[in-house]
C-alpha positions, 0 to 999 in steps of 0.5 A: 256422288251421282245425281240424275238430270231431273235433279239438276239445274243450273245453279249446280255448276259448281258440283256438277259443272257447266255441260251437266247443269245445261242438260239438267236445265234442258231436261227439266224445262220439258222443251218442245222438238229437244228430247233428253233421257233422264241419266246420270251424270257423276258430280265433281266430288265424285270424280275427284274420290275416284281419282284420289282413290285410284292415284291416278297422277298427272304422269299417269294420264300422260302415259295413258294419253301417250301417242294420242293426238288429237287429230285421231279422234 
């Protein structure tokens, strides 16, 4: 439920999404001046077992996220 960079590229968007298939590219292309740490990112099967798991509802983010705007961040 996780991968690592180095094993990602970008006709994986559909499991890891589009921000980790782009740094997986960039990472394996080895490009001059752009250096990325080989990392882990957690697939969307793996995100959507740990939400499930946790019955983490959208009433339970909306709680969470409760008097957080978006200007404070």
């Amino acid at each position: 439920m996780t991968l690592w960079l180095r094993d990602i590229s970008l006709d994986m968007i559909p499991q890891v999404g589009g921000k980790n298939a782009s740094l997986g590219a960039m990472f394996n292309a080895g490009l001059d001046g752009i250096r990325i740490p080989d990392a882990f990112v957690v697939t969307v099967d793996g995100f959507d077992h740990f939400i499930r798991h946790n019955t983490i509802t959208d009433a339970t983010c909306a709680r969470i996220l409760e008097g957080v705007f978006p200007k404070d961040l």
